[in-house]
KESETI-876571 format. One record per residue (C-alpha): residue number from 1; residue in three letters; x, y, z. Coordinates in steps of 0.2 Angstrom, whole numbers, plus 5000, padded with zeros to 4 digits. Example, Ala and Ser with C-alpha at 12.3 -4.5 7.8 and 13.67 -1.06 7.14 Angstrom:
2
{1 ALA {5062 4978 5039}}
{2 SER {5068 4995 5036}}
//
This chain:
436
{1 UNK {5000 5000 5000}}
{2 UNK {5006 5018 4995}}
{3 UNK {5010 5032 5006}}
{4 UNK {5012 5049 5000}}
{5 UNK {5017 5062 5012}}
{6 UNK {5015 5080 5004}}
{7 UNK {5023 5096 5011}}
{8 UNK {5018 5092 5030}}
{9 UNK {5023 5102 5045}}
{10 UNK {5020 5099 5061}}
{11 UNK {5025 5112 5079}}
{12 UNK {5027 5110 5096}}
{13 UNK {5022 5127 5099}}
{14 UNK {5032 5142 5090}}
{15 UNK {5045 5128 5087}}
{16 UNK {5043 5121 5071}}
{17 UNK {5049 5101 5071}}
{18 UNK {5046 5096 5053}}
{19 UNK {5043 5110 5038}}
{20 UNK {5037 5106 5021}}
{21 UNK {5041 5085 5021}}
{22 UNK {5037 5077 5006}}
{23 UNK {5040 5060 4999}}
{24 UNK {5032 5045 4994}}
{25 UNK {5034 5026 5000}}
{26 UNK {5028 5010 4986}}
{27 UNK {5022 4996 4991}}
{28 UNK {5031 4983 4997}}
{29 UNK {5049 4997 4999}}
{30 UNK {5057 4998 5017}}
{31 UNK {5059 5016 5018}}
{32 UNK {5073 5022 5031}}
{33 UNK {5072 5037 5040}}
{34 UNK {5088 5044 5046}}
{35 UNK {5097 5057 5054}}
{36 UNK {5104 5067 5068}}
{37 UNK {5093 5069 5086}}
{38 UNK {5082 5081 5088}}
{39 UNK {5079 5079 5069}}
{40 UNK {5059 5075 5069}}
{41 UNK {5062 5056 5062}}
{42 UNK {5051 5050 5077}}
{43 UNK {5038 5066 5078}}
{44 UNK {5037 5062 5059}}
{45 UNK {5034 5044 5063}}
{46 UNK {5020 5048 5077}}
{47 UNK {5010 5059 5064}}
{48 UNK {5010 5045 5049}}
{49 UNK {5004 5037 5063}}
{50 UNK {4990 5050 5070}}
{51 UNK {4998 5050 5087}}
{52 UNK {4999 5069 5083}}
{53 UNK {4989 5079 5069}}
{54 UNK {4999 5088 5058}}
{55 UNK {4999 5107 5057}}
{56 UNK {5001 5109 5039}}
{57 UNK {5002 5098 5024}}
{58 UNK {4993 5080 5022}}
{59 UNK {4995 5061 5022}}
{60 UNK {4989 5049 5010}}
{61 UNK {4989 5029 5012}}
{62 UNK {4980 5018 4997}}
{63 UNK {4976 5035 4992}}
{64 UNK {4966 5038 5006}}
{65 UNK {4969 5053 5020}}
{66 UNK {4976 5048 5034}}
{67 UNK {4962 5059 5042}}
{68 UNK {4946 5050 5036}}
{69 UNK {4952 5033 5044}}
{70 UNK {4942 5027 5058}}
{71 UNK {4950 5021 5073}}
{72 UNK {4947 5002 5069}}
{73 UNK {4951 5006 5049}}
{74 UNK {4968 5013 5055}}
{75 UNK {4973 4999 5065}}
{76 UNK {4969 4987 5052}}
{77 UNK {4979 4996 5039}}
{78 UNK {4994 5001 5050}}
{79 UNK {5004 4994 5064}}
{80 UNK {5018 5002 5075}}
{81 UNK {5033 4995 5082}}
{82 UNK {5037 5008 5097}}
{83 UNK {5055 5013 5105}}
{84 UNK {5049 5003 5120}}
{85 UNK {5043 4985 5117}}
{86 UNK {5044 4981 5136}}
{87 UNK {5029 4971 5146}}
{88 UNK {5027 4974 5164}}
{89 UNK {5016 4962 5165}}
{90 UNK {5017 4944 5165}}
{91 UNK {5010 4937 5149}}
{92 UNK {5012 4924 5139}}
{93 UNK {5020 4928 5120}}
{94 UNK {5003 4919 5116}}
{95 UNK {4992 4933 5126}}
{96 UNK {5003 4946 5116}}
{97 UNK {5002 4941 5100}}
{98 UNK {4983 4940 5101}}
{99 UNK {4981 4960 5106}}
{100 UNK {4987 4961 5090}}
{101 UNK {4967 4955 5084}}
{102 UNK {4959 4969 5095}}
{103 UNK {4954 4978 5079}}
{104 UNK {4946 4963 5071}}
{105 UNK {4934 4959 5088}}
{106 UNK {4919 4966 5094}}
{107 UNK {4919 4975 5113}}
{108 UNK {4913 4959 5122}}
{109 UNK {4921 4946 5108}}
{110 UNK {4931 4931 5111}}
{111 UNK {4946 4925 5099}}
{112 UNK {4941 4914 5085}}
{113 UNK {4951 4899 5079}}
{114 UNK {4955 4912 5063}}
{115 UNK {4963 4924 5077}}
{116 UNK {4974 4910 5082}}
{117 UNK {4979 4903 5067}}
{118 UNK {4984 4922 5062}}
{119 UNK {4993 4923 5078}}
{120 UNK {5001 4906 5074}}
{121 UNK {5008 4911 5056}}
{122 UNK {5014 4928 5065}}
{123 UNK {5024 4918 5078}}
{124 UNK {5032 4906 5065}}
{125 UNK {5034 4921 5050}}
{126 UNK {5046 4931 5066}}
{127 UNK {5055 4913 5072}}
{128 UNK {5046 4915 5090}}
{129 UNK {5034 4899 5089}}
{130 UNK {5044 4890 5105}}
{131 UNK {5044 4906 5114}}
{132 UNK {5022 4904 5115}}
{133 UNK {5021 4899 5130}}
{134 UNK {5035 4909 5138}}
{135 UNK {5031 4924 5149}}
{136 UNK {5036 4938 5140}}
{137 UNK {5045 4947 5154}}
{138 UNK {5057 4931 5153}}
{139 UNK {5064 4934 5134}}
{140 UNK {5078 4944 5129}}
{141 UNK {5078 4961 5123}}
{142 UNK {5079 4953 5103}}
{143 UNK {5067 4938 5106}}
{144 UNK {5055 4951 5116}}
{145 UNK {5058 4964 5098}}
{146 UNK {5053 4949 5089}}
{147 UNK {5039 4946 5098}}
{148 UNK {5032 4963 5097}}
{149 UNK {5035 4962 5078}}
{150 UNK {5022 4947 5078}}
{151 UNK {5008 4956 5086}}
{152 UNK {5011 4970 5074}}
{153 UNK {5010 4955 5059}}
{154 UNK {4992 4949 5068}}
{155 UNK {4985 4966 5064}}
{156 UNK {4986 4960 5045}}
{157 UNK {4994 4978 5041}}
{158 UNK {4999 4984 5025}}
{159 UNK {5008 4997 5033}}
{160 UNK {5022 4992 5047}}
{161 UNK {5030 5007 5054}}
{162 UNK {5045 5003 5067}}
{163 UNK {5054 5017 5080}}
{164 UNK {5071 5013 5082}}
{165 UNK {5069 4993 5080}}
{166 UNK {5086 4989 5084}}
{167 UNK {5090 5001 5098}}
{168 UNK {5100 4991 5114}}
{169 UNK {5102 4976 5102}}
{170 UNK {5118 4967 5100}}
{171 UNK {5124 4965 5082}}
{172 UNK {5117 4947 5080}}
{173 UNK {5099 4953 5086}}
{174 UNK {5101 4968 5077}}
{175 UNK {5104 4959 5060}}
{176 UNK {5090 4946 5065}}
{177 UNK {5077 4959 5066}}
{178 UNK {5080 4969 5051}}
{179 UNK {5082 4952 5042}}
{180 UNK {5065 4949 5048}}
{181 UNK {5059 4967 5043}}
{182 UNK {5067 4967 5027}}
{183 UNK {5060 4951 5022}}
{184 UNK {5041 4955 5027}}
{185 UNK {5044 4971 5015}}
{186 UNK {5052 4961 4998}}
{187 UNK {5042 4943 5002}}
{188 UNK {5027 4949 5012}}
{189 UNK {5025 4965 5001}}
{190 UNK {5021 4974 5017}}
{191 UNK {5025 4994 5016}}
{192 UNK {5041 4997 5030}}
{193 UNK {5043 5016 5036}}
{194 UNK {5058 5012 5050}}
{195 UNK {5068 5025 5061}}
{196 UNK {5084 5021 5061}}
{197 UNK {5099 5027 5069}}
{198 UNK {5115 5015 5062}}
{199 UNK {5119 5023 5045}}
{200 UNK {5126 5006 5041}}
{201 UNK {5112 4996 5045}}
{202 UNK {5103 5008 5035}}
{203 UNK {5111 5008 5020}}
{204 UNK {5113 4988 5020}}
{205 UNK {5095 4985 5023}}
{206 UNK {5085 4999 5016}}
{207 UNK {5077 4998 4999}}
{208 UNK {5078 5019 4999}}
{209 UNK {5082 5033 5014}}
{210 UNK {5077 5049 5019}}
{211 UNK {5089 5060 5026}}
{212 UNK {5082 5074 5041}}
{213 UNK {5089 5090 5048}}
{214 UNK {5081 5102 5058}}
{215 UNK {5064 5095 5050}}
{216 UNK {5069 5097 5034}}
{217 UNK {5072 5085 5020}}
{218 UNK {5091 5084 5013}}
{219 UNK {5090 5069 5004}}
{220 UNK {5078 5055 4998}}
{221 UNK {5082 5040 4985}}
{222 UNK {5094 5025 4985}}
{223 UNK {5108 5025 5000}}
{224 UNK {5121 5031 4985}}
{225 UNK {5110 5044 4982}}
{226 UNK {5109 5048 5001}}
{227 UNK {5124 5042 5012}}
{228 UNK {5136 5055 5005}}
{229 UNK {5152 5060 5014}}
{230 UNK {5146 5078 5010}}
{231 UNK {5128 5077 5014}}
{232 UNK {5134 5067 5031}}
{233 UNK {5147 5080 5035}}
{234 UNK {5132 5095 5032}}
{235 UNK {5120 5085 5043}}
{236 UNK {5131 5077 5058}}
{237 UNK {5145 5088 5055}}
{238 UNK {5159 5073 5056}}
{239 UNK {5169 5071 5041}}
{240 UNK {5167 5049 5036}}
{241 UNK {5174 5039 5025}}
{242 UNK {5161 5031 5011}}
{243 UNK {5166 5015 5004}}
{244 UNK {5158 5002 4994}}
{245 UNK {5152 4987 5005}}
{246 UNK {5167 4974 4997}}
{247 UNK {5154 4961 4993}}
{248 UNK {5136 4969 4988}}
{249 UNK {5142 4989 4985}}
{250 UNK {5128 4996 4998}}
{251 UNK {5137 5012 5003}}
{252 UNK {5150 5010 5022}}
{253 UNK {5152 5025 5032}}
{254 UNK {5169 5025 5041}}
{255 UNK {5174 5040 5056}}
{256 UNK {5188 5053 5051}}
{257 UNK {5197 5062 5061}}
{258 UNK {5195 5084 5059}}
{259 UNK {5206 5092 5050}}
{260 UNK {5226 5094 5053}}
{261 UNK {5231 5112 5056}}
{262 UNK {5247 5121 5058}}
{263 UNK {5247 5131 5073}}
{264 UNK {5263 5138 5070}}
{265 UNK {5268 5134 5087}}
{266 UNK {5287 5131 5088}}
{267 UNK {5285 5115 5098}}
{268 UNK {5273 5108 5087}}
{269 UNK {5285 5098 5076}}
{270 UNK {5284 5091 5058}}
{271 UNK {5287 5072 5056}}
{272 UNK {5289 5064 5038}}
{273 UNK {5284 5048 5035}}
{274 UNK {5288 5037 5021}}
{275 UNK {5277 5021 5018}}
{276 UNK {5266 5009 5006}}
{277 UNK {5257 4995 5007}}
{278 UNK {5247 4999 5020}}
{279 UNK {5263 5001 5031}}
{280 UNK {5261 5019 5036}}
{281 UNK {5243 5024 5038}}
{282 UNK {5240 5020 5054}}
{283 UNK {5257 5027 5061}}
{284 UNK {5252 5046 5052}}
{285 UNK {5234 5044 5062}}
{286 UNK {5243 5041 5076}}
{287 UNK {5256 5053 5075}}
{288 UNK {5243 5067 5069}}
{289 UNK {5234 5062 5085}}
{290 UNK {5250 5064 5095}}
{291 UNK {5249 5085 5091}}
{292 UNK {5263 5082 5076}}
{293 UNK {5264 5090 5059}}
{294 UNK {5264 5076 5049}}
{295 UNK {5270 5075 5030}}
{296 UNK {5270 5060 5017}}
{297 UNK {5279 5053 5003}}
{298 UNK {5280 5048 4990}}
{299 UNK {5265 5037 4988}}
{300 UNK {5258 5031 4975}}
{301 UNK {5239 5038 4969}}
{302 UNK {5226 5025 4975}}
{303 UNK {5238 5014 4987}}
{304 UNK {5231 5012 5004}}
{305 UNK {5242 5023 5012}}
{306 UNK {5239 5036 5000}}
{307 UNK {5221 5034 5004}}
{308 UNK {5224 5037 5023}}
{309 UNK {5235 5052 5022}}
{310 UNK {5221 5061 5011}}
{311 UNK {5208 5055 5023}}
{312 UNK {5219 5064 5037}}
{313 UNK {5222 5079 5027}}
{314 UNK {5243 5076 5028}}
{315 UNK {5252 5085 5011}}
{316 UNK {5258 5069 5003}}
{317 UNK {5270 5069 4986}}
{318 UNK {5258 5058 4974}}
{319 UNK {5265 5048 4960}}
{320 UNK {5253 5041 4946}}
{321 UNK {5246 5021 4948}}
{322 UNK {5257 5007 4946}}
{323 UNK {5272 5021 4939}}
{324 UNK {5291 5022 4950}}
{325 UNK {5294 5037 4959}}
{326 UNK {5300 5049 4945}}
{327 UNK {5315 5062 4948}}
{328 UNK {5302 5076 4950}}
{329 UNK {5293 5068 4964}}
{330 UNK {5307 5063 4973}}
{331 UNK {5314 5079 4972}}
{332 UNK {5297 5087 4979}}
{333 UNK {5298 5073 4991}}
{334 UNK {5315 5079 4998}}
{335 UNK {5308 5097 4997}}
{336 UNK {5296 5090 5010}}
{337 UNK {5308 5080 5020}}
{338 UNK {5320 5098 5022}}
{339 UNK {5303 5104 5033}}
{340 UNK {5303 5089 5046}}
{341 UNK {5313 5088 5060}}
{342 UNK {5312 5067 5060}}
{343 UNK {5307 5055 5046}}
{344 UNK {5301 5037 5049}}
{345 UNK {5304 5024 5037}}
{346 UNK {5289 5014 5038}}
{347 UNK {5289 4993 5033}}
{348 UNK {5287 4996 5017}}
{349 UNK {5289 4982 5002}}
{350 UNK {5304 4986 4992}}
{351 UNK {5302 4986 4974}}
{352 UNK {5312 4994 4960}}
{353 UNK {5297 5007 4958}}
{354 UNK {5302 5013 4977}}
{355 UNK {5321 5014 4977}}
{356 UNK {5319 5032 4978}}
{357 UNK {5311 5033 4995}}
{358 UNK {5324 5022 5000}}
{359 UNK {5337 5038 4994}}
{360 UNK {5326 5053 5000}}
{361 UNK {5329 5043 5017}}
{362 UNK {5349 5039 5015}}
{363 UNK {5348 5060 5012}}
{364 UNK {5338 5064 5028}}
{365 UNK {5351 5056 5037}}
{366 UNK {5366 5064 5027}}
{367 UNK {5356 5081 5032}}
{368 UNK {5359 5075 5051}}
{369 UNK {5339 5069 5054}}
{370 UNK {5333 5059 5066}}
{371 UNK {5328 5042 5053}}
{372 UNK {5317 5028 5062}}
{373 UNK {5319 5013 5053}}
{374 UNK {5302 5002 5057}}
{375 UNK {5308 4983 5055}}
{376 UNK {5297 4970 5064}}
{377 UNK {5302 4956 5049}}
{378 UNK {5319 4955 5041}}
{379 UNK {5319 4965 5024}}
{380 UNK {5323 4949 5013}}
{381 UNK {5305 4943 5016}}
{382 UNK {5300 4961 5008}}
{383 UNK {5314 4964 4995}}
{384 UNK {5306 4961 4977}}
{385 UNK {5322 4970 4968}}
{386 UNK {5334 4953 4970}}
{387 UNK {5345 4964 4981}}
{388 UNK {5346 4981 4977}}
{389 UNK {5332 4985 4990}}
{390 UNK {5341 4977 5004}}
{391 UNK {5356 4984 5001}}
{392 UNK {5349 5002 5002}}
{393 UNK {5338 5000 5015}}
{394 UNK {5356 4990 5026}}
{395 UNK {5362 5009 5021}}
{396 UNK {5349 5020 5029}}
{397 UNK {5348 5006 5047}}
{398 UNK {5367 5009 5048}}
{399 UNK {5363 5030 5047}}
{400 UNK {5349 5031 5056}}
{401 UNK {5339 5021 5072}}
{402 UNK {5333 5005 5069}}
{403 UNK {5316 5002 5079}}
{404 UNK {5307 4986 5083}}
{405 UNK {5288 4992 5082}}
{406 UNK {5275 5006 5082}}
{407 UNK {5274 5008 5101}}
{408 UNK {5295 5007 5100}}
{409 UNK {5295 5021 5088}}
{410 UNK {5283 5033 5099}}
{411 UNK {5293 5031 5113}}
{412 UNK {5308 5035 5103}}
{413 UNK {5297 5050 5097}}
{414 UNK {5296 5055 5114}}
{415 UNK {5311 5053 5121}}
{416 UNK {5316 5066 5107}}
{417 UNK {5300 5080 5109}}
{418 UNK {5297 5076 5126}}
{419 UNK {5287 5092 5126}}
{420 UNK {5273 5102 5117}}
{421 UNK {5255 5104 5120}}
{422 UNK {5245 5089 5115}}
{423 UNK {5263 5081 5114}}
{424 UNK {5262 5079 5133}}
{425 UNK {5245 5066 5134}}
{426 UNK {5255 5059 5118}}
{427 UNK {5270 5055 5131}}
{428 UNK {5260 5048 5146}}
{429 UNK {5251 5036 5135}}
{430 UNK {5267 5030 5127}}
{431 UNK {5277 5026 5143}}
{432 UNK {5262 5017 5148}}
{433 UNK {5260 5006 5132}}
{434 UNK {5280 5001 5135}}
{435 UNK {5277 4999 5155}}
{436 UNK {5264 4985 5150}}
//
């Protein structure tokens, strides 16, 4: 069944909580609603619902207005899924499955055998058929969801809206409920209008999304369409990461840190960092963290690490896909390298494309710069030149410090700046990690 929601409003007050929403849900779509608190997703949800009466704007479902339902005509069309499922009363699953038939019986009218072959499908369609008998202040927070789900399915709706379904679920409930809902939407053909808050969760389960602010609409259509890093960043303000899920390409959002800045403080102090691989990136996040300047370099376009140091905002020296380090990238690299006041030489597989990262190193050292030599596994198991590699890399350990680890090279990094703002924290949890 259709709902079509045209340029509604609704205020508590002067305080205007949704303005001008409008969009449409098709039968048989689950329909996410998302965004930040205090965004109107669940006052939107208690109006398609006619817990409250819209101040402007209308509601349509099967092409009929919300408005000319009767009471009894509403609860057969539609049923809700609240915040709260708990119970404080001690009734079976059976007992709470059957309110679900209130709409369907007279005032002084008993259950039928039809009511409880309803209520029968509705406990196997939600996997809660040997919880019947249970009480249902015994059952978990995901079998009691579960449960609430099949009264809302012995209502017969063609509509199913949920408030937060998931909320105070683990993972494995939480995927077990929206498996359920998803499946009731595309199998069922039931109509699914769900608040949710995991964007991720959203996008991976949702046939199409609706994006609120301040009561607004900012986006509606396909998760592409909607869980964009710049339409995240405008609505929660928190810069993400959004990737392709690696096996069925729903959109992943991932947290950034904010922005690097140069303060210009004298004792905030620039550290380059030369990696690959996926040697480096999480050394620069946690050396940007640390209250550092970091730089990068060079890194090929595309490469992992490459990927992180944009992600973090660090100036890196780029080199085109699958290309060596040509002689005017590795003379911006050493460009860059004149800036830092220490450079670490990540883990980084040696090839004949990379030889020249190798020499910005040897000259960092030559310069008189502190070089840190990250080497957890000897460099033959890395070395894809036959030789060469190696025998540069034996070059820059005997100029420089060799270091055993990460949390070896932060306290060598410490050691060095033992001061400067943020630096300080930096220090404390440094010696701790070594003291364990």
């Amino acid at each position: 069944m259709k709902i079509e929601i045209q340029n509604l409003s609704f205020q508590y007050g002067s305080h205007q909580v949704l303005d001008g929403v409008t969009f449409s849900v098709s039968p048989g779509k689950f329909v996410g609603i998302i965004g930040p608190n205090g965004s109107g997703k669940t006052t939107l949800l208690k109006v398609l619902s006619r817990i409250l009466q819209p101040t402007g704007g209308s509601v349509t479902i099967g092409g009929q207005p919300l408005a000319q339902f009767t009471q009894k005509e509403l609860a057969r069309t539609m049923a809700v899924v609240s915040q709260d499922t708990n119970i404080g009363y001690q009734f079976t699953v059976e007992d709470v499955v059957l309110m679900g038939r209130a709409p369907y019986l007279g005032r002084f009218q008993s259950e039928s055998l039809e009511d409880y072959e309803i209520v029968r499908q509705a406990l196997e369609v939600t996997g809660c058929s040997h919880l019947r008998e249970r009480s249902i202040t015994e059952l978990s927070g995901g079998e009691r969801q579960r449960v609430i789900i099949a009264r809302a399915l012995a209502q017969q709706p063609k509509v199913l809206l949920l408030d937060e379904p998931t909320s105070h679920l683990d993972i494995g409930y939480q995927q077990e409920i929206l498996d359920l809902v998803k499946r009731l939407s595309t199998v069922e053909g039931l109509t699914v209008v769900a608040v949710l808050h995991d964007l991720n969760l959203a996008a991976y389960f949702c046939h199409e999304l609706v994006l609120l602010h301040r009561g607004r609409i900012v986006a509606c259509g396909q998760p592409t369409e909607v869980l964009t890093a710049d339409n995240i960043e405008k609505v929660y303000a928190t810069r993400v990461l959004v990737t392709p899920h690696p096996v069925f390409g729903t959109p992943q959002i991932s947290l950034l840190p904010g922005t690097q800045t140069d303060n210009n403080n004298s004792e905030t102090y620039r550290i380059h960092v030369i990696a690959g691989g996926g040697s480096g990136g999480e050394i620069m996040r946690d050396l940007r963290d640390a209250g550092f300047m970091v730089t990068a370099g060079v890194l090929s376009v595309g490469d992992s690490d490459w990927e992180a140091a944009r992600a973090l905002n660090i100036p890196v020296v780029s080199e085109a896909p699958f290309s060596p380090v040509s002689a005017e990238r590795h003379q911006e690299n050493l460009a860059l390298l004149a800036t830092a006041q220490a450079v670490v030489l990540a883990e980084i597989p040696l090839g004949h494309g990379n030889l020249l990262n190798l020499e910005a190193a040897l000259q960092a050292a030559a310069d008189g710069k502190p070089v840190y030599v990250i080497e957890e596994k000897p460099a033959q198991k890395r070395d894809f030149t036959g030789g060469p590699g190696q025998l540069l890399l034996t070059k820059v350990k005997q100029q420089g410090q060799l270091i055993r680890d990460k949390t070896a090279l932060y306290r060598a990094l410490a050691e060095r700046f033992p001061s400067g703002g943020k630096f300080d924290d930096f220090t404390d949890l440094t010696r701790a990690a070594v003291d364990q």
